[in-house]
Structures are given as structure tokens and as C-alpha cells.
N, CA, C and O atoms as a Tinker XYZ file with bonds, in Angstrom:
   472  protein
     1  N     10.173000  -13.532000   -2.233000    73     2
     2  CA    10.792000  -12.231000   -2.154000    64     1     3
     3  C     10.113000  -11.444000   -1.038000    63     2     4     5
     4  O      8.907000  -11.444000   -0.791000    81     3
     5  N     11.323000  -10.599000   -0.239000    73     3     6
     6  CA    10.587000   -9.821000    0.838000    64     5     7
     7  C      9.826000   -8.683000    0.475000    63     6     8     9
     8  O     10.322000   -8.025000   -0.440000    81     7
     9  N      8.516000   -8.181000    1.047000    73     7    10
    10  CA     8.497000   -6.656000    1.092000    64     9    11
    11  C      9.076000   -5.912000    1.920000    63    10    12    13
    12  O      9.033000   -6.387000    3.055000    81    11
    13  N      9.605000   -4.943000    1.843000    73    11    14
    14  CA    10.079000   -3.190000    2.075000    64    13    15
    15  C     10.150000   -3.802000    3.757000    63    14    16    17
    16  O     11.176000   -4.037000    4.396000    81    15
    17  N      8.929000   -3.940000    4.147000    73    15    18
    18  CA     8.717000   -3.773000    5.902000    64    17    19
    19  C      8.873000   -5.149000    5.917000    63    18    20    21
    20  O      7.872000   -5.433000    6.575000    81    19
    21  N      9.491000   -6.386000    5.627000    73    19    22
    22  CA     9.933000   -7.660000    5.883000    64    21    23
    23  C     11.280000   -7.349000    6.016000    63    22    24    25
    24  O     11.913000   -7.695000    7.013000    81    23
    25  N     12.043000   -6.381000    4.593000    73    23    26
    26  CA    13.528000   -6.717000    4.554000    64    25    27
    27  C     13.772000   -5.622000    5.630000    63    26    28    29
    28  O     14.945000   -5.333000    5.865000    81    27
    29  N     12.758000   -4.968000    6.323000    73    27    30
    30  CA    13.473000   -3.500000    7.376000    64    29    31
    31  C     13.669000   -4.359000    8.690000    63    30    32    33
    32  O     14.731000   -4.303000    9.311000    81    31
    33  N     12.876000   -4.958000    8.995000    73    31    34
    34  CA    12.484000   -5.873000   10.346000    64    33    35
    35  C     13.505000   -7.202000   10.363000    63    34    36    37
    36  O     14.102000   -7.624000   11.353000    81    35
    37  N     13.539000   -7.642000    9.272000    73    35    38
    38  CA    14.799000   -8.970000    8.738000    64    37    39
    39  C     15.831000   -8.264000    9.103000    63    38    40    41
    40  O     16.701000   -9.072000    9.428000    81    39
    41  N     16.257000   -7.066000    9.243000    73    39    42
    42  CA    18.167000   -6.448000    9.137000    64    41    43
    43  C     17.813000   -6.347000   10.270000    63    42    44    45
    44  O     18.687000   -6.750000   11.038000    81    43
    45  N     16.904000   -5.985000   10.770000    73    43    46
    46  CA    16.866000   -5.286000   12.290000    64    45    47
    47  C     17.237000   -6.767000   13.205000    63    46    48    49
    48  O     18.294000   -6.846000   13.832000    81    47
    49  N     16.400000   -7.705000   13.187000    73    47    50
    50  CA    16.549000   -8.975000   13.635000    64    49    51
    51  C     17.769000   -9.513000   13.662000    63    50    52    53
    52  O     18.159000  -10.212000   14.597000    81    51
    53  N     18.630000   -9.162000   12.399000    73    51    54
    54  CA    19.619000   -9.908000   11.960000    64    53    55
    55  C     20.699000   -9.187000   13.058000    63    54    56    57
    56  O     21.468000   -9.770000   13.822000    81    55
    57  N     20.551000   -8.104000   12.928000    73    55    58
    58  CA    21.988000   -7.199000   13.711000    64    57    59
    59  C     21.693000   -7.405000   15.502000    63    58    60    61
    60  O     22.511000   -7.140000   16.384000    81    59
    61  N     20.705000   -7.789000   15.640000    73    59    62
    62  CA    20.153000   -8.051000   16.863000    64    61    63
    63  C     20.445000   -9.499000   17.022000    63    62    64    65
    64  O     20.812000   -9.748000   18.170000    81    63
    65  N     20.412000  -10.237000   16.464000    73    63    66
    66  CA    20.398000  -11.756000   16.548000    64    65    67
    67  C     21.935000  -12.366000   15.822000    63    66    68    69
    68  O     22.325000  -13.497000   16.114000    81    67
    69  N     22.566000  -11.652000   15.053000    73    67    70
    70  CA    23.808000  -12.267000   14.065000    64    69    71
    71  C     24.852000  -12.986000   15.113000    63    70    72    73
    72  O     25.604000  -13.849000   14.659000    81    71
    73  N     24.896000  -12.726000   16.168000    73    71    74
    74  CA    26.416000  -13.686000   16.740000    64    73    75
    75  C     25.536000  -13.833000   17.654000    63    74    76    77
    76  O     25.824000  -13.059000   18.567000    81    75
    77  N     24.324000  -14.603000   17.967000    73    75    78
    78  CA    24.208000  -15.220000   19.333000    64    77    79
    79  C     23.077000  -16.285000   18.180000    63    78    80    81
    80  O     22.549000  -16.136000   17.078000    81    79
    81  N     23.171000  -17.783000   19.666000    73    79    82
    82  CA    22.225000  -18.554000   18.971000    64    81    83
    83  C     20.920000  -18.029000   18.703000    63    82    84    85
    84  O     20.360000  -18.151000   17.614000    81    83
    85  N     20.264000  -17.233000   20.058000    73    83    86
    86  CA    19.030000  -16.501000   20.293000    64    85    87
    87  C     18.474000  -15.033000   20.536000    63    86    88    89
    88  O     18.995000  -14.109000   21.161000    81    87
    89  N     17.764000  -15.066000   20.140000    73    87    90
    90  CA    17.644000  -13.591000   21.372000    64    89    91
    91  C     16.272000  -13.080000   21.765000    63    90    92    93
    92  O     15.414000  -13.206000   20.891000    81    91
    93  N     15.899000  -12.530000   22.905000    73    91    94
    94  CA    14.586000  -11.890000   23.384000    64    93    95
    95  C     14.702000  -10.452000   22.500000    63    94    96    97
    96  O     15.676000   -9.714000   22.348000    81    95
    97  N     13.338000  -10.348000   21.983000    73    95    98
    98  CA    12.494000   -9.232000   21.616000    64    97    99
    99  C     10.971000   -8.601000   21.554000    63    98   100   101
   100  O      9.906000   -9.079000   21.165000    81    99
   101  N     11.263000   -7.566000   22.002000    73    99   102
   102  CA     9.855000   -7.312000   22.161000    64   101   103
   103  C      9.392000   -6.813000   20.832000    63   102   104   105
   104  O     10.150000   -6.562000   19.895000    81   103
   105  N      7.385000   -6.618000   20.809000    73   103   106
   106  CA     7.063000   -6.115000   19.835000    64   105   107
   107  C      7.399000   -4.797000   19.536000    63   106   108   109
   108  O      7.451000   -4.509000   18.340000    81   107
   109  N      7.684000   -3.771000   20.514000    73   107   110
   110  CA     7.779000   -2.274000   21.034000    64   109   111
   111  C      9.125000   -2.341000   20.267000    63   110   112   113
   112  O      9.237000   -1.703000   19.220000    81   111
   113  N     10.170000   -3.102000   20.753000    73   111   114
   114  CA    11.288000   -2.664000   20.125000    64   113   115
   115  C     11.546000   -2.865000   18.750000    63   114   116   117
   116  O     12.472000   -2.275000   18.192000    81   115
   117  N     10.877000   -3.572000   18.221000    73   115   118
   118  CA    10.566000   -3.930000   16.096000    64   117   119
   119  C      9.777000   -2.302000   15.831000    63   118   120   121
   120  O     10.354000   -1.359000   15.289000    81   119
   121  N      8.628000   -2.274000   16.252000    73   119   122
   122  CA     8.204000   -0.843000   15.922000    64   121   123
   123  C      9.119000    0.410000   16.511000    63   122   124   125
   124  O      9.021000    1.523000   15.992000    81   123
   125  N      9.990000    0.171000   17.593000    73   123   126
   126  CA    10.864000    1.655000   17.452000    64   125   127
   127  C     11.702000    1.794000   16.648000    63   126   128   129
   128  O     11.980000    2.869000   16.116000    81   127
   129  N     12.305000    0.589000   16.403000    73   127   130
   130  CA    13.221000    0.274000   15.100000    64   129   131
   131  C     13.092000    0.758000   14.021000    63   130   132   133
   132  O     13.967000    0.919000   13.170000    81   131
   133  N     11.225000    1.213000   13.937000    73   131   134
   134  CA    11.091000    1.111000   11.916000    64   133   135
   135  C     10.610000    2.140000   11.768000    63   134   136   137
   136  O     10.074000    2.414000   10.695000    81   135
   137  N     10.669000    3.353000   13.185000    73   135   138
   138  CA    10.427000    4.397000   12.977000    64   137   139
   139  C     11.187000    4.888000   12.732000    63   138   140   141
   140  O     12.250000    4.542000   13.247000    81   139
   141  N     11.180000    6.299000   11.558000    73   139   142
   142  CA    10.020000    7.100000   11.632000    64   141   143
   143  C      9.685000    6.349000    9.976000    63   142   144   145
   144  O      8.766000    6.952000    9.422000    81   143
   145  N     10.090000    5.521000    9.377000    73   143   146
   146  CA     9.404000    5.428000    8.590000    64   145   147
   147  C      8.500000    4.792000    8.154000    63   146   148   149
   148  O      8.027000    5.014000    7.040000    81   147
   149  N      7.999000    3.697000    9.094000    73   147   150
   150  CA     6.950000    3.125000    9.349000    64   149   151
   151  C      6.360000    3.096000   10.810000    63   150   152   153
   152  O      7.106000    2.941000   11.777000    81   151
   153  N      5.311000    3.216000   10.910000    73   151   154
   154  CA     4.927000    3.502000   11.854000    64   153   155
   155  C      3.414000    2.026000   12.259000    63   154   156   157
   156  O      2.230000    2.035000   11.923000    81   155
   157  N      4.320000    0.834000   13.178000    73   155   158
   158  CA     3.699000   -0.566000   12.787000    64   157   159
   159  C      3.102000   -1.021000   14.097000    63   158   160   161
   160  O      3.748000   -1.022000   15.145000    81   159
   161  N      1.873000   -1.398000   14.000000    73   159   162
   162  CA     1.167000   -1.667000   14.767000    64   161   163
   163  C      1.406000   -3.373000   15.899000    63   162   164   165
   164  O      2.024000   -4.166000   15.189000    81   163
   165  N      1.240000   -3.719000   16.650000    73   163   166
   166  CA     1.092000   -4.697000   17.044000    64   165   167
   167  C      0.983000   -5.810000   16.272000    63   166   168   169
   168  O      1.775000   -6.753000   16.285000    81   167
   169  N     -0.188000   -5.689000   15.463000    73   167   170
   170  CA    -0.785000   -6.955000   14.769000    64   169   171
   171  C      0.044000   -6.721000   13.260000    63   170   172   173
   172  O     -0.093000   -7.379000   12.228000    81   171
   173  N      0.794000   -5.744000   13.475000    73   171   174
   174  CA     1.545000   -5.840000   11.762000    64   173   175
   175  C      2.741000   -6.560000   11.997000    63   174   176   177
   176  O      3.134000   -7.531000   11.349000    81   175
   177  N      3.388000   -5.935000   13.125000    73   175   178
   178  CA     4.464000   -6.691000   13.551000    64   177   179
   179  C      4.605000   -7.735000   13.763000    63   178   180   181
   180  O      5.796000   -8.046000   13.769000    81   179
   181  N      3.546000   -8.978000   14.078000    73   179   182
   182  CA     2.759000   -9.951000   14.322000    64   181   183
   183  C      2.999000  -10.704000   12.996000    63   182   184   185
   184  O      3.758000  -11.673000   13.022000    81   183
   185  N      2.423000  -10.342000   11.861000    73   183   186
   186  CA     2.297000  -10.892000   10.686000    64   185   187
   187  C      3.816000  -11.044000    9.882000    63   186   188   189
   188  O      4.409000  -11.897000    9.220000    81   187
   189  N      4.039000   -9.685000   10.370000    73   187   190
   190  CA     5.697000   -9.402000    9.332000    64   189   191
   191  C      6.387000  -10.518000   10.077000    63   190   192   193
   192  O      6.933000  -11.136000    9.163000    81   191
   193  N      6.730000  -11.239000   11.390000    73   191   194
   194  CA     7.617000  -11.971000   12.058000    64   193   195
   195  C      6.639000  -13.030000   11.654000    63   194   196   197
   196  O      7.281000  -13.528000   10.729000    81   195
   197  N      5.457000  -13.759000   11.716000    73   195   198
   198  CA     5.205000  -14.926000   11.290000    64   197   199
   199  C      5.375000  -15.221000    9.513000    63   198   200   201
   200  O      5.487000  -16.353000    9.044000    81   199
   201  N      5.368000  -14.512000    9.052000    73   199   202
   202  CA     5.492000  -14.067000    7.364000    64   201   203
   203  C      6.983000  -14.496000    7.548000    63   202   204   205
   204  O      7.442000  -15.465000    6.943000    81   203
   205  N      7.612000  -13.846000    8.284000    73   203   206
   206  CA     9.339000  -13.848000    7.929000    64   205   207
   207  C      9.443000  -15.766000    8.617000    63   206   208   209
   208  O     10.198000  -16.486000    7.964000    81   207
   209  N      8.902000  -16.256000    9.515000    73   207   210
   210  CA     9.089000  -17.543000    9.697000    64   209   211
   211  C      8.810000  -18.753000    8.899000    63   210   212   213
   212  O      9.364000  -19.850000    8.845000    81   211
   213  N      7.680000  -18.183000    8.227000    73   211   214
   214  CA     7.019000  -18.769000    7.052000    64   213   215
   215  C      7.825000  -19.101000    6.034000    63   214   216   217
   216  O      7.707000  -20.154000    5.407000    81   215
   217  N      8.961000  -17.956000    5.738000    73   215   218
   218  CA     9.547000  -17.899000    4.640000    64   217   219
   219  C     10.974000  -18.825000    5.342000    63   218   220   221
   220  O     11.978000  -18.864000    4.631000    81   219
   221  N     10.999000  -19.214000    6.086000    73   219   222
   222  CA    12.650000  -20.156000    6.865000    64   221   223
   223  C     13.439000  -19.133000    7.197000    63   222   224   225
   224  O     14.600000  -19.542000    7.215000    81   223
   225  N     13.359000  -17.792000    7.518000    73   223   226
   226  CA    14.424000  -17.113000    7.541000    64   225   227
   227  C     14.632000  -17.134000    9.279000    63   226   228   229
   228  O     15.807000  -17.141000    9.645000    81   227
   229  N     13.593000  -17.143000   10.337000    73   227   230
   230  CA    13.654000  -17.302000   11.410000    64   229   231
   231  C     12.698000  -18.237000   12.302000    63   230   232   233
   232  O     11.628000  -18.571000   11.794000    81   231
   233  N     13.006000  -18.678000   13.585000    73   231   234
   234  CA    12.389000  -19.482000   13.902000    64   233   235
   235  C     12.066000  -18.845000   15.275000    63   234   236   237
   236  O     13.059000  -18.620000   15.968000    81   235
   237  N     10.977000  -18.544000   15.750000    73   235   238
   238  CA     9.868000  -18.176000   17.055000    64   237   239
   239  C      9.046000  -18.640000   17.813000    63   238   240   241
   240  O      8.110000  -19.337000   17.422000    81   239
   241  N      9.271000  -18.310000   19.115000    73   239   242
   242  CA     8.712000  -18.724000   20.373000    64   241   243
   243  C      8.371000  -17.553000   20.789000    63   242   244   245
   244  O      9.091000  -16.563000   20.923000    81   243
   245  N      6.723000  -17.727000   21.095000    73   243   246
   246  CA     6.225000  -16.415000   21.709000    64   245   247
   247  C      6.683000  -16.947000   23.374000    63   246   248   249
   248  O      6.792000  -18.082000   23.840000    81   247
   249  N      6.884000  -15.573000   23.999000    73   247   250
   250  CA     7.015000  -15.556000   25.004000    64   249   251
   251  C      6.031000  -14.899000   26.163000    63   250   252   253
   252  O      5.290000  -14.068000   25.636000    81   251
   253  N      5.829000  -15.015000   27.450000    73   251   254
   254  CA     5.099000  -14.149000   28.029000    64   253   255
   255  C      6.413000  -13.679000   28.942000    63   254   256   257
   256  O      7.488000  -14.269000   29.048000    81   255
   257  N      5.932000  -12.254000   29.657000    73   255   258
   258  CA     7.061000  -11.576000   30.406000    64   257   259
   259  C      6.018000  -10.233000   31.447000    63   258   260   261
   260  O      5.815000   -9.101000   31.009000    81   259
   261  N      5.690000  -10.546000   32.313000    73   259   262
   262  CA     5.194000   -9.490000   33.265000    64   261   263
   263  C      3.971000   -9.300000   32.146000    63   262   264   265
   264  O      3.513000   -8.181000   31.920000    81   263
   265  N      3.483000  -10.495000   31.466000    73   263   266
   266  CA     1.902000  -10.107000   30.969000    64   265   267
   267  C      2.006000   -9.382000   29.201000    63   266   268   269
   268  O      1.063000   -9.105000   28.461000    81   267
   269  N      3.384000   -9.246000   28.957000    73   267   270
   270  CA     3.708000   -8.218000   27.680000    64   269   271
   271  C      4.427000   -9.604000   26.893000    63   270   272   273
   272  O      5.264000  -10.339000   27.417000    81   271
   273  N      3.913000   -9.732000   25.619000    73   271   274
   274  CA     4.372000  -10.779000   24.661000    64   273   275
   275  C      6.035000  -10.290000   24.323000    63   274   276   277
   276  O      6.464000   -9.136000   24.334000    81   275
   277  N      6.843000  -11.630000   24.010000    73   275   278
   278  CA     8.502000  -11.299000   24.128000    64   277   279
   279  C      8.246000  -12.377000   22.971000    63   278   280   281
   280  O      7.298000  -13.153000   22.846000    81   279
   281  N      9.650000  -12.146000   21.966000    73   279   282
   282  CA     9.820000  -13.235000   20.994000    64   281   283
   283  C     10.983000  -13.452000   21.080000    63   282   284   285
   284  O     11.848000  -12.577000   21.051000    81   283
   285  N     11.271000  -15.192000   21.252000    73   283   286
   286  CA    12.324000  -15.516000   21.072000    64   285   287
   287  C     12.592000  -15.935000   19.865000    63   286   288   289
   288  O     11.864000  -16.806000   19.389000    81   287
   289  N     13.432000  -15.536000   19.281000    73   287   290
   290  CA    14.461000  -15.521000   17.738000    64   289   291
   291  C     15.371000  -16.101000   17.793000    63   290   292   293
   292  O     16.110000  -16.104000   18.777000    81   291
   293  N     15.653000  -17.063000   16.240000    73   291   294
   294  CA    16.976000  -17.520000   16.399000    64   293   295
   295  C     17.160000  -17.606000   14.877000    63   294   296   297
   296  O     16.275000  -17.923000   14.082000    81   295
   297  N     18.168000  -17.348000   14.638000    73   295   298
   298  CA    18.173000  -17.618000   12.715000    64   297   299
   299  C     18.791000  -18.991000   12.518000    63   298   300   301
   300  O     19.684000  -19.711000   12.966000    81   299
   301  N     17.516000  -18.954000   11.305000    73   299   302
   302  CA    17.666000  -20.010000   10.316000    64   301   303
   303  C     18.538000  -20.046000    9.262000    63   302   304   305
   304  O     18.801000  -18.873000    8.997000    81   303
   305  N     19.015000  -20.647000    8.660000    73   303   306
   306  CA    20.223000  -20.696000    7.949000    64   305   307
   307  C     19.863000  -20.025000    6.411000    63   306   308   309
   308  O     20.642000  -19.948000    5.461000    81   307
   309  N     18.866000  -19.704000    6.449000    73   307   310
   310  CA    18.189000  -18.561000    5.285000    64   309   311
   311  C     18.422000  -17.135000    5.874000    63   310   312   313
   312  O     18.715000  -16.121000    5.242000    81   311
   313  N     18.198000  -17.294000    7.455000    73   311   314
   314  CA    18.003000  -15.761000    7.943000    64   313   315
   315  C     19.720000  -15.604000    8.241000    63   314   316   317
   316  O     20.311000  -14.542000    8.439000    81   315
   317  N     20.116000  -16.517000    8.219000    73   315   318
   318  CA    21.736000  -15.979000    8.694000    64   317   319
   319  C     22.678000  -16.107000    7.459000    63   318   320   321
   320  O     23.743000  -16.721000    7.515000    81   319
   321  N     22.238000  -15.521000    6.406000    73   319   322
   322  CA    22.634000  -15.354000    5.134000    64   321   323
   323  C     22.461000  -13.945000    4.602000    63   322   324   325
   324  O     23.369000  -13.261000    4.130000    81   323
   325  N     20.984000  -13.531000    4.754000    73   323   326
   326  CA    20.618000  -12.502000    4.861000    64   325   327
   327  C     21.396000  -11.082000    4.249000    63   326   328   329
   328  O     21.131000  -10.406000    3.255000    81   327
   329  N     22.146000  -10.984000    4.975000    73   327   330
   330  CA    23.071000   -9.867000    4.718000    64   329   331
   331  C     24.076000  -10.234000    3.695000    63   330   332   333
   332  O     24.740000   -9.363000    3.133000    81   331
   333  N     24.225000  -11.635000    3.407000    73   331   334
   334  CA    25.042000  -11.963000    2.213000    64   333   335
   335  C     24.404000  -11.773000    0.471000    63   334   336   337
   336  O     24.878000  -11.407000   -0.605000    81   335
   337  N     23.273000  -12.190000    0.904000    73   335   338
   338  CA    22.262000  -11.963000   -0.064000    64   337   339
   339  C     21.837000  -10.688000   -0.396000    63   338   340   341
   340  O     21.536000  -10.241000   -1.503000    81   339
   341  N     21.850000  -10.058000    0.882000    73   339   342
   342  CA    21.285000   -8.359000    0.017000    64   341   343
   343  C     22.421000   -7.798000   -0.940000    63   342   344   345
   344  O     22.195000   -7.005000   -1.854000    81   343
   345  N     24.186000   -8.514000   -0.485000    73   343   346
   346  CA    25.131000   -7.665000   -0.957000    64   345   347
   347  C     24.951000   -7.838000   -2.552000    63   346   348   349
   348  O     24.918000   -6.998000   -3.451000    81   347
   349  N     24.822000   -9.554000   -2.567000    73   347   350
   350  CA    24.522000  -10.339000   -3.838000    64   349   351
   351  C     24.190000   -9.602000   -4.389000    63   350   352   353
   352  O     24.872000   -8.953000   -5.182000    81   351
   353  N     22.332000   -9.365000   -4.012000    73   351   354
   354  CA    21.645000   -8.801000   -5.073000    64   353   355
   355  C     22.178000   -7.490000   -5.176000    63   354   356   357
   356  O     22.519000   -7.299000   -6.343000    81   355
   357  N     22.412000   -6.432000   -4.399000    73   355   358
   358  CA    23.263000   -5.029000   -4.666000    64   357   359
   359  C     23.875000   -4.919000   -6.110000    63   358   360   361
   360  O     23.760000   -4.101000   -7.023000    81   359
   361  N     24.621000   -6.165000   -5.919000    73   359   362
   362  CA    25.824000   -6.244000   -6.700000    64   361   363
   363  C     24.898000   -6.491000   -7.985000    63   362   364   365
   364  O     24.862000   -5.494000   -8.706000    81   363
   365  N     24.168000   -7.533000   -8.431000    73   363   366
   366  CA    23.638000   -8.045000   -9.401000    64   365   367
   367  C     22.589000   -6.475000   -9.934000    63   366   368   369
   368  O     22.547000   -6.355000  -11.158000    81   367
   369  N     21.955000   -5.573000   -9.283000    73   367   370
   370  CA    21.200000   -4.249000  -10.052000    64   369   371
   371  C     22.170000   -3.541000  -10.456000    63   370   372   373
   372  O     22.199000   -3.028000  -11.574000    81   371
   373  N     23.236000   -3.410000   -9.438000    73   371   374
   374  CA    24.509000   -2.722000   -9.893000    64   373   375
   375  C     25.002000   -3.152000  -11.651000    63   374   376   377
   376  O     24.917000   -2.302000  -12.537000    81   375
   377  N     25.345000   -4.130000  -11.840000    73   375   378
   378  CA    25.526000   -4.933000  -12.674000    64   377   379
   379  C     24.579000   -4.563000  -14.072000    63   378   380   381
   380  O     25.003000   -4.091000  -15.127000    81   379
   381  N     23.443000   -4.860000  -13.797000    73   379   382
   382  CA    22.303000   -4.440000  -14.656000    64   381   383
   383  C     22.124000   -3.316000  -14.697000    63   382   384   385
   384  O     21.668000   -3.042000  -15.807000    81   383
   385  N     22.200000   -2.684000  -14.248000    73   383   386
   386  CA    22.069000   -0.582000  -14.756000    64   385   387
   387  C     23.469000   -0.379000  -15.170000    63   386   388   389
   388  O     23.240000    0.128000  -16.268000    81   387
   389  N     24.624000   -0.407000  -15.090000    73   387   390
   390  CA    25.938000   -0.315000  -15.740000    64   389   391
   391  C     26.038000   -1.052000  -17.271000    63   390   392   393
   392  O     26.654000   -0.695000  -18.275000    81   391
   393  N     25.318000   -2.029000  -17.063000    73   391   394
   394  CA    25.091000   -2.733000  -18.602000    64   393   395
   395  C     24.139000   -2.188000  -19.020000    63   394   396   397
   396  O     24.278000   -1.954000  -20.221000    81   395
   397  N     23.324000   -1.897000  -18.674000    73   395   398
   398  CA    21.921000   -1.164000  -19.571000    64   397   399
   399  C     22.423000    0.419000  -20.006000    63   398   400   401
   400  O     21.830000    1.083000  -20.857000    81   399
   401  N     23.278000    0.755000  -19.475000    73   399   402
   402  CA    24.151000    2.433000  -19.657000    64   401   403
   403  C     24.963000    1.963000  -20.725000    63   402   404   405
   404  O     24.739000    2.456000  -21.830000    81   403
   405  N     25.834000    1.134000  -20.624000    73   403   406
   406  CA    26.735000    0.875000  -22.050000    64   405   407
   407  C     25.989000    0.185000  -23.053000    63   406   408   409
   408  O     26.557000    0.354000  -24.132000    81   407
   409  N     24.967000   -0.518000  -23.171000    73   407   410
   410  CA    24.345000   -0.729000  -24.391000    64   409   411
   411  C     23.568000    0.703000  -24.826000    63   410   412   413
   412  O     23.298000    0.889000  -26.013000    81   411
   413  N     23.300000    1.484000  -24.027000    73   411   414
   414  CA    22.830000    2.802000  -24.478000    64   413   415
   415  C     23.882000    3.680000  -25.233000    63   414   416   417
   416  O     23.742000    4.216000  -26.332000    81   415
   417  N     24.788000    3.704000  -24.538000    73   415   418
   418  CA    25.882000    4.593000  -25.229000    64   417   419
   419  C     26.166000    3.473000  -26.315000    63   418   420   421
   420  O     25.701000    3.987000  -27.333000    81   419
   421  N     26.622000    2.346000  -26.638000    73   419   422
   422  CA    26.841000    2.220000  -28.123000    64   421   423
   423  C     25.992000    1.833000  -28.716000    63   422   424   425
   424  O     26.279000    1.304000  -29.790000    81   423
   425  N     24.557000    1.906000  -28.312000    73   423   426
   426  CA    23.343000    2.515000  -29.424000    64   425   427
   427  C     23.394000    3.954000  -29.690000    63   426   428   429
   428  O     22.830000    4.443000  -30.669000    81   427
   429  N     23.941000    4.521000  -28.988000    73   427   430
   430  CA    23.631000    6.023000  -29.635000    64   429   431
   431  C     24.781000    6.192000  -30.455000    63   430   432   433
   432  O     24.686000    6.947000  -31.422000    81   431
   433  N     26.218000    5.408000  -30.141000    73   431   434
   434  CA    27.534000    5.850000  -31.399000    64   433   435
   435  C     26.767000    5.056000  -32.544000    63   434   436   437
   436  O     26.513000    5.635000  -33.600000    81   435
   437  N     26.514000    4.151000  -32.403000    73   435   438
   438  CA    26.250000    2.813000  -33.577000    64   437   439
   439  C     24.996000    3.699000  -34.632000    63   438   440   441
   440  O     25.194000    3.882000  -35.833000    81   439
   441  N     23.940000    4.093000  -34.027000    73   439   442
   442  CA    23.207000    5.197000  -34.445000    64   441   443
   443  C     24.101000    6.705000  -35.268000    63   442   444   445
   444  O     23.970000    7.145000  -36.410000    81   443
   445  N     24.887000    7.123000  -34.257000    73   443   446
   446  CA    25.572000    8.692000  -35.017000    64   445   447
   447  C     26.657000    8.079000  -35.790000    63   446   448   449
   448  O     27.178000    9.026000  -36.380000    81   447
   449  N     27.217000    7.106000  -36.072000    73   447   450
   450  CA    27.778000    6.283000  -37.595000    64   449   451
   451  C     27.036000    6.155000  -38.360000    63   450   452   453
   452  O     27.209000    6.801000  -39.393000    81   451
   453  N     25.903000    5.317000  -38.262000    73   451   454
   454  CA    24.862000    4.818000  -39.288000    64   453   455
   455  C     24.492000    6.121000  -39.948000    63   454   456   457
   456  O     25.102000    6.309000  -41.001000    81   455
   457  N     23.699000    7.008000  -39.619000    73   455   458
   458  CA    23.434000    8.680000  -39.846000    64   457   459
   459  C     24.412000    9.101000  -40.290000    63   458   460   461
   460  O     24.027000    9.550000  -41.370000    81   459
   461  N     26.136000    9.405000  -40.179000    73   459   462
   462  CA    27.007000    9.774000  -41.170000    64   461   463
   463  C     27.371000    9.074000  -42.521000    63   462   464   465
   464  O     28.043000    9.491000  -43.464000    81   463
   465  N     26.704000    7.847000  -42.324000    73   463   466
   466  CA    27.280000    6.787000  -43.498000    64   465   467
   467  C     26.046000    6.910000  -44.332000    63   466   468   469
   468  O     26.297000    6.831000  -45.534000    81   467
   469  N     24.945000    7.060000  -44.075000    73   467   470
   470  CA    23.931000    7.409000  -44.750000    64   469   471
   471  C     23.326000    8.782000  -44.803000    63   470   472
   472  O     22.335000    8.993000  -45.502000    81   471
């Protein structure tokens, strides 16, 4: 399972990368991406993209470019799902808080019967 700053950097990748085999990215442009609400260093960004490769979702080639590290990206057939999977799960909490609301409401009728009958 991703954390918070895996699944922010994973969408970012994804909408950046979804209809081409590859694509160049820099580290600069993952951290402008995740501002303002994270605010990610070099070496975080570093970890979150080898973390996310780790997990099969993408596959990387560091690059050099005028001396400034570039990553080449390409999704893996985990990472190019991605967006199918978040809907999934959407759908599946959705699911579970709508059912956890109607077993509440007919615990509370099933309750204000029981209390009139007794």
C-alpha cells in the first residue's frame, strides 16, 4: 500500500506518463508538483520514485542532462492501472460507509421497537 506522498507523485507520473511509452522528468518538476502541500526535498523525491519502482508500478533510468539528474519513466503494468485502482478502491470506502450508515439506522429502529415492545 502507498503512502500519501507515493500516491501524490504516482498520479503526477501517471498523467505525465499515461499515453506515451516514456517520459523525461526532472526532480524539480515532482517537487513543484507536490507543492504547496508538500514541500520535498531531493533525496525524498529520490526514495519516493525508487520506493514506487520497488513496488512494480514504474520502471527508471537515471539520467544526466547539462550536469542536473533527469528520470526516465515508463509504466509498468501495475503503474498503468493506477488510476483504475484508485476508482476501485473509491468505490469500495464508498461502499463501506453507506453500509455502515444503514446498519446504524436499523440499529437505532430495531432498538426504538424493542423499547416500545418492552
Amino acid at each position: 500500500m502507498l503512502s500519501f506522498k507515493e500516491k501524490k507523485v504516482m498520479s503526477f507520473l501517471y498523467k505525465k506518463c499515461k499515453d506515451k511509452k516514456s517520459c523525461l522528468i526532472s526532480p524539480t518538476e515532482i517537487a513543484d508538483a507536490m507543492l504547496p502541500k508538500y514541500d520535498l526535498e531531493d533525496v525524498e523525491i529520490e526514495d519516493l520514485v525508487n520506493g514506487l519502482e520497488l513496488d512494480n508500478y514504474i520502471n527508471v533510468i537515471n539520467s544526466d542532462s547539462n550536469g542536473k539528474l533527469i528520470y526516465c519513466i515508463s509504466l509498468k503494468q501495475k503503474g498503468k492501472a493506477f488510476e483504475r485502482d484508485k476508482k476501485v478502491q473509491k468505490k469500495q470506502w464508498a461502499w463501506w460507509v453507506s453500509r455502515t450508515i444503514i446498519l446504524a439506522i436499523i440499529s437505532f429502529i430495531v432498538g426504538i421497537i424493542l423499547k416500545a415492545i418492552f
